[in-house]
VEXFITI-11714 format. One record per residue: x, y, z of N, C-alpha, C in turn. Coordinates in steps of 0.001 Angstrom, whole numbers, plus 500000, padded with zeros to 6 digits. Atoms other than C-alpha are relative to their C-alpha. Layout:
N
XYZXYZXYZ/...
***
This chain:
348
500849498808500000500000500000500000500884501241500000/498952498370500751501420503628498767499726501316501240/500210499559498894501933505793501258499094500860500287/500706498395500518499708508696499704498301499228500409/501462500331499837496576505905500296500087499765501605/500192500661498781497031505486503871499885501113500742/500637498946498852495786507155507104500516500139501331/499753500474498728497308507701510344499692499744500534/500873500997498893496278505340513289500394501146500656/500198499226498854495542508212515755499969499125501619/499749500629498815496557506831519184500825500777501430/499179499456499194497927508370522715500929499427500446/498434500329499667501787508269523616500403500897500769/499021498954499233503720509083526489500730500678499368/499225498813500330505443512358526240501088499850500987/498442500522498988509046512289528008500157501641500026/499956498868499650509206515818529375502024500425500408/498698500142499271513204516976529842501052498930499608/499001501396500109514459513633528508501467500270499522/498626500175499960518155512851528657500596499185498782/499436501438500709519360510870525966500851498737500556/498902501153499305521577509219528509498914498841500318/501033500849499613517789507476528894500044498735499120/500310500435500721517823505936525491502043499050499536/498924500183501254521659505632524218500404498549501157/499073501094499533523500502517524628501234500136500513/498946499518499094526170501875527035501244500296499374/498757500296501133529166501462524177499965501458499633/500905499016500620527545504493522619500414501105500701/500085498911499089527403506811525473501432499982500279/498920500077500004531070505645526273500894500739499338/499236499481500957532625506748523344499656501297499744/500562498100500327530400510141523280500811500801501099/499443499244499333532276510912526294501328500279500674/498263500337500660536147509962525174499734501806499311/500029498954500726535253512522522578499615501117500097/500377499057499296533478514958524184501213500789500838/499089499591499220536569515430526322501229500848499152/498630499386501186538664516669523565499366501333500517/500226498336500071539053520346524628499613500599498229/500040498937501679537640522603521565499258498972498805/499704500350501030537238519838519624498454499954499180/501649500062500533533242519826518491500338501289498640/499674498751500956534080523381517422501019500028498818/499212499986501124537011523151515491499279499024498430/500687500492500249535266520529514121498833500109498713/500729499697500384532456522192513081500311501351499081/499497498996500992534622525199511721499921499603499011/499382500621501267536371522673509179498844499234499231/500967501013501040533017520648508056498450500668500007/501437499250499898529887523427509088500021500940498911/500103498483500404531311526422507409499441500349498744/500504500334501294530657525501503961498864498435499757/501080501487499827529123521826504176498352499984500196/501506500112499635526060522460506124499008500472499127/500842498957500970524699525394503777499932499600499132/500335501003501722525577523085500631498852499200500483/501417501010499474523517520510502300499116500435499826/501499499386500523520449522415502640499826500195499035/500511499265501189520757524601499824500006498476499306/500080501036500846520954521476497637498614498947499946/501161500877500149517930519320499281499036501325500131/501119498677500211515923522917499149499605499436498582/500668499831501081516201522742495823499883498196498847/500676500919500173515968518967494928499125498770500753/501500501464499310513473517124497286498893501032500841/501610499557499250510108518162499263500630500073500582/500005499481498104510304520116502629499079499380500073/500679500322499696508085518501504359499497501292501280/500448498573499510505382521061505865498886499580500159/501439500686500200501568521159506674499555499837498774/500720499840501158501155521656502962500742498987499170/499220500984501648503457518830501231500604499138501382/499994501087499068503258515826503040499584500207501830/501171499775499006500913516797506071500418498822501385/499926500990498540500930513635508029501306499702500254/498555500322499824504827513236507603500383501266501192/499929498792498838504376516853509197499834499592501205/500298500263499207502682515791511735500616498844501121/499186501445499736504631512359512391501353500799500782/499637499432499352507665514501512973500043500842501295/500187499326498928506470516853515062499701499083501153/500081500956498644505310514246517431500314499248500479/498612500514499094508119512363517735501136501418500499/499341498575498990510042516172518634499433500180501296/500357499806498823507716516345520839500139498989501122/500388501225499471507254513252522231501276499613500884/498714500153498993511367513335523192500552501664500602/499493498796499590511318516860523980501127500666499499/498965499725500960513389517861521006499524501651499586/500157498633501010513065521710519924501037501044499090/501082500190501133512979522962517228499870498456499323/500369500835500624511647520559515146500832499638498952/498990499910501076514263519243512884499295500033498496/500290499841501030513805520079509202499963498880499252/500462501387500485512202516781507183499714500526498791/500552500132501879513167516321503167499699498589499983/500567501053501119511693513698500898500488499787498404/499042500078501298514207513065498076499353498056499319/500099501382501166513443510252494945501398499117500146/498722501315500532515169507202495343499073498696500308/500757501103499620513679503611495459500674499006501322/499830500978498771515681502219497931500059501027501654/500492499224498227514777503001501465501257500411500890/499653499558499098516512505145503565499911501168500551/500130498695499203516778507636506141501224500109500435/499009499151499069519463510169507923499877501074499895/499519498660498889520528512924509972501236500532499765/499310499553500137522554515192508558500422501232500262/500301498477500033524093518749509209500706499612501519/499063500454499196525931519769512398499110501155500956/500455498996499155524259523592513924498727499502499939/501401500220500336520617522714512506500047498640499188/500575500758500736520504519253511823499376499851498980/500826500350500830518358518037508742499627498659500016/499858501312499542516858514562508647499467499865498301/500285500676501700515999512975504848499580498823500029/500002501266500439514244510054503793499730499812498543/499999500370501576513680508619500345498646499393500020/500928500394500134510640507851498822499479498232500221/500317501243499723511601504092498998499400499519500938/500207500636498562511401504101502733498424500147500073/500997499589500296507762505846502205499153498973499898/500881501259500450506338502767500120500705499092501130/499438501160499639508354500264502175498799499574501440/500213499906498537506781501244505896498398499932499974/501542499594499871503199501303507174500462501210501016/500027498920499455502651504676509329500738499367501176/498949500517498617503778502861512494501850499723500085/498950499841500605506966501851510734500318501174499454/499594498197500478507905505885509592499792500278501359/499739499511498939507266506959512611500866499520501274/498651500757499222509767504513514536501209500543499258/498695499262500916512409505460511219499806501730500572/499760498469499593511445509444512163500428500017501395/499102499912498809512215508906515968501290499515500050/498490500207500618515101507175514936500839501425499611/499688498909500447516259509758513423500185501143500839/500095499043499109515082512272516136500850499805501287/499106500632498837517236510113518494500998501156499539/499071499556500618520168511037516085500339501584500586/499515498839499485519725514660516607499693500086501663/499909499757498377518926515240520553501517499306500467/499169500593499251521960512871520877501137500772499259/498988499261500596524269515029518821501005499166499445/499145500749500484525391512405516956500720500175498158/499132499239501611526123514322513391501399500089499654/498256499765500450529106515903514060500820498787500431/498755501177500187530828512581514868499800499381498562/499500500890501431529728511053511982500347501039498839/499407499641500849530730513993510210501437499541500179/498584500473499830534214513303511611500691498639499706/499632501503500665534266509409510699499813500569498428/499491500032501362533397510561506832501378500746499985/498664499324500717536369513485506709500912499351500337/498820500696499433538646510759508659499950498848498502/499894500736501198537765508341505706500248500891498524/499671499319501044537829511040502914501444500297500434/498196499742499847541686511611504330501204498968500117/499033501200499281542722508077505192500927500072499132/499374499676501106544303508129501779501427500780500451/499277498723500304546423511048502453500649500388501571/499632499139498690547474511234506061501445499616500419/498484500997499851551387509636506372500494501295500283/499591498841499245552218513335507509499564499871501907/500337500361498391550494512596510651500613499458501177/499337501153499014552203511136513900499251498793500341/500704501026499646549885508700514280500271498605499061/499398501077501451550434507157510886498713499611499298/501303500094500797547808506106508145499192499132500387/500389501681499159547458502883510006499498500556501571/500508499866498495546638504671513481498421501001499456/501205499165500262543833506804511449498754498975499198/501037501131500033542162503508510284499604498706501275/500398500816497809542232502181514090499105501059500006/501061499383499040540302504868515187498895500199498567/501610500061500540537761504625511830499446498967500140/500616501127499222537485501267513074498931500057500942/500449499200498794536809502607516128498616500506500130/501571499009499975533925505170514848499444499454499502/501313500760500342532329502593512948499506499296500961/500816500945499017532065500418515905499733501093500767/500364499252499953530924503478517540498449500477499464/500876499857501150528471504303514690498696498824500354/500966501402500343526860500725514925499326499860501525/500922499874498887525917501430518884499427501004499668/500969499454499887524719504287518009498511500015499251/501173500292501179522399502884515255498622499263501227/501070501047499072520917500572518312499591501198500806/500556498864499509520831503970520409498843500625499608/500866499297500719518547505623518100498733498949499476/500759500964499972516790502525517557498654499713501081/500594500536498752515752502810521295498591501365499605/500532498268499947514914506801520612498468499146498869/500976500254500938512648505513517852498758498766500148/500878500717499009510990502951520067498594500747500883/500954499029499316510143505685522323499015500852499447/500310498625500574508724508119519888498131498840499621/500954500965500323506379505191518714499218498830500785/500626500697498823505873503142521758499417498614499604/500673500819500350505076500080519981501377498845498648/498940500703500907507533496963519304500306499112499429/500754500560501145505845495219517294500496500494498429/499363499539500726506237497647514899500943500429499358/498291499965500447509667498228514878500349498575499635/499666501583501126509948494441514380499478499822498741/500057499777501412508181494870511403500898501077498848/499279499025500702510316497857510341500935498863499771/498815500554500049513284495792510793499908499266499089/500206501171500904512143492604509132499593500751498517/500750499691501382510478494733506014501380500680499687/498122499598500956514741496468505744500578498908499288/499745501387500368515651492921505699499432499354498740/500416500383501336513672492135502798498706499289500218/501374500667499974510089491031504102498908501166499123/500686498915500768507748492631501528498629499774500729/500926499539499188504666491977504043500152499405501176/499966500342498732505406491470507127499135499440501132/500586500920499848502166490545507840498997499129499714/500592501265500060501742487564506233501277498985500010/498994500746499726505049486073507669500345499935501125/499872500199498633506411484706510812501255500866500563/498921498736499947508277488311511774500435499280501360/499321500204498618509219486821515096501053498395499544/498503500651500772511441484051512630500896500023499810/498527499228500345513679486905511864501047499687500990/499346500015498890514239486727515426501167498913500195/499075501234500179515781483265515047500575500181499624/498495499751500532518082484089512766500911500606500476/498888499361499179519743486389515077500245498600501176/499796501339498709519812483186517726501079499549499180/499284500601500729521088481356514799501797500577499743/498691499405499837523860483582513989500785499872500565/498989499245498224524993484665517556500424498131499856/499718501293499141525524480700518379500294499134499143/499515501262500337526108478578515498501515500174499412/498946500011500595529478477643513841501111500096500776/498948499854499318533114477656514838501079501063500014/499206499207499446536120479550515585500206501094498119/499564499260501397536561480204511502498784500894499803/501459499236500199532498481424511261500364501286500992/499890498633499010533637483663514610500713501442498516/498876498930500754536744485282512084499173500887499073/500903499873501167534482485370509173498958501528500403/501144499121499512531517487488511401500460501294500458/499639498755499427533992489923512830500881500457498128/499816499732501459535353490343508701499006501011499311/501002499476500541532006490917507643499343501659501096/500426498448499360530996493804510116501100501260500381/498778498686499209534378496039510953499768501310499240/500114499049500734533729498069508084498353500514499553/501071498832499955530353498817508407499600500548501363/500055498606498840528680501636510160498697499855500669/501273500684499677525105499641510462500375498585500904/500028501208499616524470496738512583499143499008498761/500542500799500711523604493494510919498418499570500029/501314500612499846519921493251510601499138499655500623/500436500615498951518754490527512368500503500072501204/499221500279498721521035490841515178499660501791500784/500170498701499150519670494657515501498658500319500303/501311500418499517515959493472515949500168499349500706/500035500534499405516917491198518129500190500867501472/499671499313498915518867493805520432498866500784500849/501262499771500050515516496146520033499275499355500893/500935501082499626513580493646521115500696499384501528/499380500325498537515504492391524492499862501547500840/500006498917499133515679496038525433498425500529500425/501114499904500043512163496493524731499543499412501313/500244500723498786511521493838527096500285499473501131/499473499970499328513561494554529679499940501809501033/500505499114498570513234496956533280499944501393499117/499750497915500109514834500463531800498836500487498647/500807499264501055512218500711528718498820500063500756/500974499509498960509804500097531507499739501060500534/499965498749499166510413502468533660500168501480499265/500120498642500721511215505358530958498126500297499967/501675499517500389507482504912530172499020499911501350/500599499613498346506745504963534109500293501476500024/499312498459499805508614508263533829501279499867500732/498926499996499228511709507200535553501236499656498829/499530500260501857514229508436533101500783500871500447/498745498921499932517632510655533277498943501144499315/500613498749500902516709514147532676501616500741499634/499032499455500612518647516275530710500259501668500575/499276499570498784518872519011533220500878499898501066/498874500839498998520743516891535201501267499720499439/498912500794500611523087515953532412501472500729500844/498637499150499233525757518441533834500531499180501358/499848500513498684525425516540537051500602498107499807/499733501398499965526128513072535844501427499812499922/498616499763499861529893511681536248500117499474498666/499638500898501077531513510795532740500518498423500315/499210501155499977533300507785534437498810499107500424/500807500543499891530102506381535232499347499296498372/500412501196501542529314505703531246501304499571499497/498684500852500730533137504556530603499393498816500995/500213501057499312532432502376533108498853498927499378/501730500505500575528725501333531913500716499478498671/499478500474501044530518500904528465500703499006499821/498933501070500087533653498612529715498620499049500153/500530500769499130530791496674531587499098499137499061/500960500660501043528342496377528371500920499291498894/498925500347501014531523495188526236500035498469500556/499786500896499484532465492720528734498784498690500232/501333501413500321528758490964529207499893499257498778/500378500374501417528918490754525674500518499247499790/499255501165500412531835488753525630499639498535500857/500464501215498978530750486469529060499038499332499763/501077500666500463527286485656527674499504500119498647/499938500383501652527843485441523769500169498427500156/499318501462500191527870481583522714500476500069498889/498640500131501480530215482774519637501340499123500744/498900500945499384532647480207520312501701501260500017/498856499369500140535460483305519809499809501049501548/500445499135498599533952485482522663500200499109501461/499791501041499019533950482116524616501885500086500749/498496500774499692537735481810524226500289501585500467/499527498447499849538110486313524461499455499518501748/500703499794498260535975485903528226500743499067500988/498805500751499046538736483424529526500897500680500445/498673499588499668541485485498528934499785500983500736/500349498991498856539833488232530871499216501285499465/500751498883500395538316491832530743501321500886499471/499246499166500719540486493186527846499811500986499321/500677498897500825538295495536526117499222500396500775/500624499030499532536874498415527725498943501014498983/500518499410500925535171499450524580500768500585499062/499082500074501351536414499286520937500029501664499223/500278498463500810534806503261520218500676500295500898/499150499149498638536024504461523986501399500172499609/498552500486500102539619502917522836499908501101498730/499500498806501456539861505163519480499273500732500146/500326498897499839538251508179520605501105500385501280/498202499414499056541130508028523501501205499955499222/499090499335500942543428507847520593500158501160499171/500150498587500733542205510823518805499798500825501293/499579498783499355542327512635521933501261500085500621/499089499881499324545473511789523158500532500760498889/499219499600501083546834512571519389499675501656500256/500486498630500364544740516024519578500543500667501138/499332499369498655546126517036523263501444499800500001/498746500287500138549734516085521867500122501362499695/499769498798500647549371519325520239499224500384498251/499953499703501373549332518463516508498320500111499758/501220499743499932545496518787516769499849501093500521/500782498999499033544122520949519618500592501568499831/499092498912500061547046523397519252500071500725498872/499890499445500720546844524854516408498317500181499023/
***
């Protein structure tokens, strides 16, 4: 069904008054936001070298090829937005294009004023419940100020090429894009959560998920199957399938699929998504008050479960040798700040 024939299911949703993102983001996630965060200056500089010109191309460019979305051109998309802004206590309302493409996607781009974009694919792909989980998604993205890093993972990849001037070396600037992709891929589950909240219903996000995956109706198939396949994954095969699984994901910036409906879905049904929708939820007045070593910590801690109660037979043999990873983003965002507080960064 086309998105232009369908109607929104009118329904009431908690509103999160104040919310923190520290409510929603994952522990890996939050970890590494606050490695990088610590870089004196560094957001700004940052934002000198990739806002000054970048951002204004951006707009000006989807101004003039895709739909604003407004009360007058695309109405209920209007509306959809706005009430996931609202819904996480996001203001203003981030600016929502609608660019031609058939394959589905969405992002959050831009660094002072965000922008968020989807493609017409995602449009046909979703029912209203599904778009409005992808728009809180999204709305995660910005409240959590997660742009300007991933602007900083593309200009670190548009330079990898070219950096053997560096002290670090070309090889220490693809550790830490390592780094921001694994980085990147909690924060995809972060925003995952945000887009939970905005929609309150996770069901539907299992159908989002499964219909990315390639279910063209989700329901007239056994969407809680998908689920298996993440079981399947996580647990079958041996030490070569382990090599193979960490091959296939280093270089991307998405989680795998099934294994990010599955996560969804455990968090869903577990105490802290409870209680956000009790109202017991970090506020973001408070954020000033919270200690950073409390989410390095939370981060080593979510790294380490991962390895103690994975049955990847490689995690089996990593959780013997002990608690060696404190977090793979934390670890290369403390390399780009040690490099940037050496001088050849911060200093100049």
């Amino acid at each position: 069904m086309s998105y232009q024939s369908r109607r929104a299911i009118q329904r009431g949703r908690i509103r999160f008054p104040d919310l923190s993102p520290r409510a929603y983001e994952h522990p890996a996630d939050r970890g590494a936001l606050v490695a990088l965060r610590a870089i004196p200056g560094f957001d700004g500089v940052l934002k000198t070298i990739s806002g000054a010109i970048g951002e204004r191309s951006i707009r000006l460019l989807y101004l003039a090829t895709s739909i604003r979305v407004s009360p007058r051109q695309y109405p209920e998309l209007h509306q959809m937005i706005t009430e996931c802004a609202t819904t996480l206590d996001l203001q203003p309302v981030p600016e929502l294009y609608v660019y031609r493409d058939p394959m589905p996607n969405a992002m959050t781009i831009g660094l002072d004023k965000p922008l968020i974009v989807i493609s017409t694919g995602m449009l046909d792909l979703l029912d209203d419940d599904g778009l409005r989980f992808i728009l809180g998604h999204e709305v995660g993205h910005v409240l959590s100020g997660h742009a300007v890093y991933r602007t900083m993972l593309i200009q670190l990849i548009n330079i990898s090429a070219s950096v053997q001037w560096m002290p670090i070396g070309a090889w220490g600037i693809r550790a830490i894009i390592l780094g921001l992709n694994e980085w990147f891929r909690k924060s995809e589950l972060s925003c995952d959560r945000a887009g939970l909240l905005c929609g309150q219903d996770p069901q539907a996000a299992l159908r989002a998920h499964a219909s990315l995956a390639g279910a063209q109706d989700p329901d007239e198939m056994d969407v809680a199957g998908f689920l298996d396949q993440a079981s399947e994954y996580e647990s079958r095969g041996d030490l070569r399938d382990s090599l193979l699984k960490i091959l296939q994901i280093s270089s991307q910036t998405h989680p795998l699929a099934a294994q990010r409906a599955a996560e969804l879905q455990k968090w869903a049904a577990g105490p802290q998504y409870a209680g956000i929708l009790s109202g017991d939820y970090p506020r973001r007045s408070q954020d000033k008050e919270a200690p950073m070593s409390e989410d390095v910590k939370a981060a080593a801690s979510s790294y380490q479960q991962g390895f103690t109660t994975s049955s990847d037979p490689l995690f089996k043999v990593a959780g013997k040798v002990g608690s060696l990873v404190g977090g793979v983003g934390g670890m290369a965002a403390g390399r780009m700040r040690d490099w940037w507080q050496s001088g050849t960064g911060g200093g100049r």
